[in-house]
C-alpha positions as CSV (number, residue, x, y, z in Angstrom):
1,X,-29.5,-35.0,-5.2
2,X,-27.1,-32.0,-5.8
3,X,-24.2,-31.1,-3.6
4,X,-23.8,-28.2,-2.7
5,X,-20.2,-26.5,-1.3
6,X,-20.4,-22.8,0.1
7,X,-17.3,-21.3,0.0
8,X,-17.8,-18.3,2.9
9,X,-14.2,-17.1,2.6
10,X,-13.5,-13.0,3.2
11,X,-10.6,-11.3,2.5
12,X,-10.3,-7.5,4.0
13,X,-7.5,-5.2,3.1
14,X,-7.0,-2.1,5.0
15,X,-4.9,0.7,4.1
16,X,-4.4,4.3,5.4
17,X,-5.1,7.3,2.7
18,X,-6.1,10.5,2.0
19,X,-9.4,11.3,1.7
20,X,-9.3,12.1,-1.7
21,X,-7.1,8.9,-2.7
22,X,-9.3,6.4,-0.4
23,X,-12.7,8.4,-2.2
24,X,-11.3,7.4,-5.8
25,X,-9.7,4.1,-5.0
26,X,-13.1,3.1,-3.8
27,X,-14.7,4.1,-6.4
28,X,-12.1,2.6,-9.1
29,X,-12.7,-0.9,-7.2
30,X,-16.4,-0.7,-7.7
31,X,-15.3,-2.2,-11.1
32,X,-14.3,-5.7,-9.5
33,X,-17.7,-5.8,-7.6
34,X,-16.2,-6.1,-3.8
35,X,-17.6,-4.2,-1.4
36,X,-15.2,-1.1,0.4
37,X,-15.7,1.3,2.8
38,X,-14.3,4.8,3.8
39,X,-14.2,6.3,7.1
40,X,-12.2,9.6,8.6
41,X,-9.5,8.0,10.6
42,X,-7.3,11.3,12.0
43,X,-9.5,14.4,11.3
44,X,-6.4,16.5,12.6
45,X,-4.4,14.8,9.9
46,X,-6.9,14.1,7.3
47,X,-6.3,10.3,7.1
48,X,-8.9,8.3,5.9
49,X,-9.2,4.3,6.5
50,X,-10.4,2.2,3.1
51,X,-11.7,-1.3,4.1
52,X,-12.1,-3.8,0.6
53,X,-13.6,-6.9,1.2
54,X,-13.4,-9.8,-1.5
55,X,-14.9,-12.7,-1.6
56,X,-12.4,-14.8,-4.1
57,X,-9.1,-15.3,-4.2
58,X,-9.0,-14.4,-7.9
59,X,-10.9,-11.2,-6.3
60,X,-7.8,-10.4,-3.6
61,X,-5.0,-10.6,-6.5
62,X,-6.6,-8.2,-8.7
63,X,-7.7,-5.9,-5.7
64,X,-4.1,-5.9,-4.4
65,X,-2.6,-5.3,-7.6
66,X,-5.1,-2.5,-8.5
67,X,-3.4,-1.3,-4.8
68,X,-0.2,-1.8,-5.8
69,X,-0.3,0.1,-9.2
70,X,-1.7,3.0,-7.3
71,X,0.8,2.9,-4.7
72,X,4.0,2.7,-7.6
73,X,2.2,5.8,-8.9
74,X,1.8,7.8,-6.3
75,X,5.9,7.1,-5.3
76,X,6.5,8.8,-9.0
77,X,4.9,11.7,-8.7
């Protein structure tokens, strides 16, 4: 007989954005194969919420250092 573990660990990271930056962000994480939504957050101010989920831990690390790259570059420009 074969054991078998599940691992039903889920990550979520949240963050506040444009909608133009949370659009693209989610589109460049498509890549990674974790699932993300978008959703107006302030219509007056034009925030926008982007939820990722991950499944792996692997997953979260390359999610939030996709995050973080994005986040260095927007502070340069």
């Amino acid at each position: 007989m074969n054991d078998i573990q599940t691992n039903n660990a889920c990550w979520q990271i949240e963050c506040l954005l444009s909608a133009n930056e949370a659009m693209t962000l989610s589109d460049e994480l498509d890549y990674l194969d974790c699932t993300s939504s978008i959703f107006e957050n302030d219509k007056d101010k034009s925030i926008w919420h982007l939820r990722v989920f991950v499944s792996s831990e692997d997953m979260l690390l390359q999610v939030q250092n996709a995050l973080s790259a994005k986040a260095f570059l927007h502070q340069l420009l």
